[in-house]
N, C-alpha and C positions, 0 to 999 in steps of 0.2 A: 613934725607929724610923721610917723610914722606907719604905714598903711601895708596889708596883705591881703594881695590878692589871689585867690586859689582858683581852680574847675580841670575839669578833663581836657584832653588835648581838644583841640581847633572849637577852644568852648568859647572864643572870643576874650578871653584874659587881657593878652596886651593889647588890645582895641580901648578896650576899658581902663585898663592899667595908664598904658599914654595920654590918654583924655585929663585923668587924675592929675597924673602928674604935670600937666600943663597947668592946669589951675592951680597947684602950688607954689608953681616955679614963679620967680620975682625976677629973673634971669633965665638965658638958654640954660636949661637942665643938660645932665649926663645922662646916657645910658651903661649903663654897665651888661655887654657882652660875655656871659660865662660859659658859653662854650668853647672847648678844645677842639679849633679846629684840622686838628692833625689825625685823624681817624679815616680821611677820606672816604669819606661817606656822602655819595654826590646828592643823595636826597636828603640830606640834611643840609648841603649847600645850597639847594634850593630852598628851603626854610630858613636860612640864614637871609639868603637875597632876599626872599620875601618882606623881615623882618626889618632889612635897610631900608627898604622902601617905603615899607610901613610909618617907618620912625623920620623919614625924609631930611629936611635942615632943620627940624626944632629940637635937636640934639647932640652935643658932643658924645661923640663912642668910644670911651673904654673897652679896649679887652683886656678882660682878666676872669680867668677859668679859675685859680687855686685861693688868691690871699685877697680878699675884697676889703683888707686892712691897711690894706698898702694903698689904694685908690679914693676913699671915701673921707670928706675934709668938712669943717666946720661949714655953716652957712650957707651950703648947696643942696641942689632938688638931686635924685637919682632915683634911676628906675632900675634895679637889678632883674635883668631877664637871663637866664634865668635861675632860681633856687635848687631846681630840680637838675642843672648841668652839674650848678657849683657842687650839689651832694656828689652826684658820679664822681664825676674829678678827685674827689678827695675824700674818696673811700677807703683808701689805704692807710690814711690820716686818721678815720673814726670819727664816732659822734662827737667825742668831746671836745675834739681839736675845733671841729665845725660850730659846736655852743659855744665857745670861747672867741671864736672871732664874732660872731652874733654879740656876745656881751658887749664885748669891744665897741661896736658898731653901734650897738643902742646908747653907748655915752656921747658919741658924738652928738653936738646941734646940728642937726638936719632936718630935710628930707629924704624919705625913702619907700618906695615904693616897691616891695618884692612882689615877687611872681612864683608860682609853684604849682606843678602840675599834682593834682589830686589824684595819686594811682594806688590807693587803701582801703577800695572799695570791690578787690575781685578776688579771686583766689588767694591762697597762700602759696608763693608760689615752690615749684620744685627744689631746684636747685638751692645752696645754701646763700650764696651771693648777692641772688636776687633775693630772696630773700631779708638779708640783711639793708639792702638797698630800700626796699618797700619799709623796714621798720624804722631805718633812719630818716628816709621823706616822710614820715608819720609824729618823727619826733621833732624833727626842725619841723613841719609844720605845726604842731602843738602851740615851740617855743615863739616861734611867729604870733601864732594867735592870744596867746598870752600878753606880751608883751607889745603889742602894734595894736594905736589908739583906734584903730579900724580894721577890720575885717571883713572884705566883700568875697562871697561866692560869685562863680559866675557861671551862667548857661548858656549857651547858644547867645553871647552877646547879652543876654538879661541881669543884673546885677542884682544880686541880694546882700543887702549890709545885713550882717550876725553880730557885729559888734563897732 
């Protein structure tokens, strides 16, 4: 099974997203960690900490920011938190590089539970980069919803299955 869960930041995604993933998991699931935590950016350590605690002991944690090809194995549950780092990270890389580890990943037997910040709903922004960044979190969110036999919106904690 394969599951995507999108909404706006603090919209309650991995509240929802870990609850999922507990009910699939037949065993302790992984989490997969994709942020690069070398930015030092002490408010995003604090959303990291938040997110360990969140996640408590019903999980092994991976971290891996760039190749989520390298980490993800037959017959296991995982929650990739999240889609929207892995994009950052591996901007330099391109969309393509990033659908091709996706293909990848959808052959394996698993579970998977992504996660992706929905930010394709505000301006276009200025600068070219962000720019670029907002059109490729719009297209890995596309290939998400295509291809993952569910797709839950999420609001303020509220879950809407689209698919």
């Amino acid at each position: 099974m394969k599951s995507f869960y999108f909404g706006g930041q603090k919209s309650g995604k991995t509240s929802c997203a870990i609850k999922k993933v507990l009910e699939l998991a037949t065993s302790k699931p992984y989490y997969i960690a994709t942020y690069d935590n070398s930015y030092d950016d002490m408010s995003m350590q604090k959303r990291v900490q938040n997110h360990i605690k969140q996640r408590g002991e019903d999980f092994f944690t991976i971290e891996e920011s760039k190749d989520l090809t390298k980490v993800i194995k037959k017959n296991e549950t995982y929650l990739i938190d999240c889609m929207t780092m892995f994009i950052l990270n591996n901007m330099d890389n391109g969309f393509e590089y990033m659908k091709e580890q996706l293909e990848n990943i959808f052959k394996i037997d698993c579970n998977i539970v992504f996660i992706l910040n929905d930010i394709n709903n505000g301006v276009i922004p200025v600068d070219k980069y962000s720019r670029e960044f907002v059109d490729i979190s719009g297209l890995i969110g596309q290939f998400l919803a295509k291809n993952c036999e569910e797709v839950i919106e999420v609001k303020y904690s509220i879950e809407r299955r689209l698919k």
